[in-house]
N, C-alpha and C positions, 0 to 999 in steps of 0.2 A: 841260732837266728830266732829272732822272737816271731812269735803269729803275727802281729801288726801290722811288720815290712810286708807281708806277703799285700797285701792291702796297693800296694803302691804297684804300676803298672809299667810306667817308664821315671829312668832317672831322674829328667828333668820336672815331674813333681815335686823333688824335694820331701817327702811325707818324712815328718818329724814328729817323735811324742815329746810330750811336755811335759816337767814339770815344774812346781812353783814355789818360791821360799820367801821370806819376809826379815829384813834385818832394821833394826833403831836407827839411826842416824844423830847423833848430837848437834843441833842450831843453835845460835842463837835465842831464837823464838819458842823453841822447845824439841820436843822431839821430834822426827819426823821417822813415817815408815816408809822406806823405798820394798818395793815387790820387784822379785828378781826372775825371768822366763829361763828355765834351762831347757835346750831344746837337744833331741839327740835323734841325729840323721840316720835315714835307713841306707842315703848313699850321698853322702858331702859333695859339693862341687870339691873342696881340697879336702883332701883323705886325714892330715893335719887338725881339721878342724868338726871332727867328727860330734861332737861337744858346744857347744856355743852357750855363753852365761848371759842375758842383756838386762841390763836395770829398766826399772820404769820413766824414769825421770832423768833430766840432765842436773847434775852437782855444776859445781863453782861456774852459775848461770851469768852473773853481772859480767866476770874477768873475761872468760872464753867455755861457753857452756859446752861439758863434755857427758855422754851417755857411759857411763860404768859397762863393760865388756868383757869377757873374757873368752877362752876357746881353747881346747886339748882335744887328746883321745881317751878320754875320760870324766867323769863327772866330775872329782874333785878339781883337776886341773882346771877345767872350765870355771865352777864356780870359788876357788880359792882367787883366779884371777880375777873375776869379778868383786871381788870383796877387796881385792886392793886398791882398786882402782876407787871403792866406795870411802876405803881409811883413808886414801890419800886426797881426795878433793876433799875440801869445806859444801857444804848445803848454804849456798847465800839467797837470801829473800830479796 
């Protein structure tokens, strides 16, 4: 258990460390940097989702704008699912 969690007093805090990664994006218009939050729970509402990946910005805005997400019990899993979600929408202006 890391030092951090001790920090947190009841559950329903949620007390989360973060960290933060930055990936290219190909536009139209050129390129664009989406900034990615990875957040890791010291106690999940879903034990599932111990992991959470969130983009900064919504992709394919015009069609049906969707926030890039992902979530495991793990880092990778959280942020590989984040990263598909970023290859698979377009960035429309």
């Amino acid at each position: 258990m890391s030092d951090w969690s001790f920090a947190q007093q009841e559950p329903e805090e949620q007390l989360a460390r973060l960290e933060h990664y930055s990936v290219i994006k190909k536009a139209a218009s050129g390129d664009k940097e989406i900034f990615i939050a990875l957040y890791e729970y010291h106690t999940p509402q879903d034990p599932a989702m111990k992991f959470v990946a969130r983009a900064d910005q919504p992709l394919y805005q015009k069609t049906a704008p969707v926030v890039p997400i992902g979530w495991g019990n793990n880092r990778l899993t959280a942020l590989s699912a984040c990263m598909a979600m970023i290859r698979k929408f377009p960035f429309e202006e």
